[in-house]
C-alpha positions in Angstrom: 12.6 14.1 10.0 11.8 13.7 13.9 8.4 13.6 13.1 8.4 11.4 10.4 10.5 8.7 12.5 8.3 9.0 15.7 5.2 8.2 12.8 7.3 5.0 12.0 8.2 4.4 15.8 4.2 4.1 16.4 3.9 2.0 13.5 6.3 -0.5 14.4 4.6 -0.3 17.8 1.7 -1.3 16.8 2.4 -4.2 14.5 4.3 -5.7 17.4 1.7 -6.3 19.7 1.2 -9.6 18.9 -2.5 -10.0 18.5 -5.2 -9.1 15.8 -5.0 -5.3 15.1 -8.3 -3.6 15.6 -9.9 -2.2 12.3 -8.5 1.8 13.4 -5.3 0.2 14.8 -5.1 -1.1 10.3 -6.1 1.9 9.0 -3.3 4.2 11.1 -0.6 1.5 10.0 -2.0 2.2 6.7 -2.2 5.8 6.7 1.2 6.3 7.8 3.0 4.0 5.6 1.1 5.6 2.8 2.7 8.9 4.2 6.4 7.5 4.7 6.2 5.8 1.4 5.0 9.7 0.0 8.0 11.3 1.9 10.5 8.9 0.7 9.6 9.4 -2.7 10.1 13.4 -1.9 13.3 13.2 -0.7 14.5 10.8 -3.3 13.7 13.7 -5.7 14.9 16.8 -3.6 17.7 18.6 -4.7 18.9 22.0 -3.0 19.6 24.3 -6.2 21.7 27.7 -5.5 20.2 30.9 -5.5 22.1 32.8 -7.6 21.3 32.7 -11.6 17.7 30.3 -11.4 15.4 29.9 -14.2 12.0 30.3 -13.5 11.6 27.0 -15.0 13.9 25.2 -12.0 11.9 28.0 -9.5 8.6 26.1 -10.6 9.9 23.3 -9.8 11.2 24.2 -6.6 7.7 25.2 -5.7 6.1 22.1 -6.7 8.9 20.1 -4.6 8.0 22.8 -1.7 3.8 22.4 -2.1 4.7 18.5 -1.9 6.8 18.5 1.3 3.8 21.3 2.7 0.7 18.5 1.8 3.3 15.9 3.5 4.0 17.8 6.5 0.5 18.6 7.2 -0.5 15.1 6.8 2.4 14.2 9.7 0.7 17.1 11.7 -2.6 15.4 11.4 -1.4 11.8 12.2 0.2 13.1 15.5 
């Protein structure tokens, strides 16, 4: 979560500068909305689930929801 808001801190940042953003200055505004817009859509659809009496069908599930949050946290790791 700290991570995520210092990504949209340095996004609102730069669109404020009041001048014509260079063509990197685009494509970081770009890659992390594209990654807030990703982890939004995560946590819209995360649910904790009890341990106790799981089907494997809500553990798959589970581990999709946990590869999706891994691929967005190592996309934050790479913006920073």
């Amino acid at each position: 979560m700290v991570a995520m808001e210092h990504l949209e801190q340095e996004r609102n940042q730069i669109n404020v500068q009041g001048r014509a953003l260079a063509a990197a200055e685009r494509q970081r505004v770009a890659d992390i909305e594209d990654l807030l817009t990703q982890y939004a859509r995560f946590e819209d659809g995360f649910e904790p689930v009890a341990t106790n009496r799981i089907s494997q069908k809500e553990v798959e599930r589970q581990r999709t929801s946990l590869e999706r949050i891994r691929a967005v946290w190592e996309r934050v790791q790479a913006l920073e």
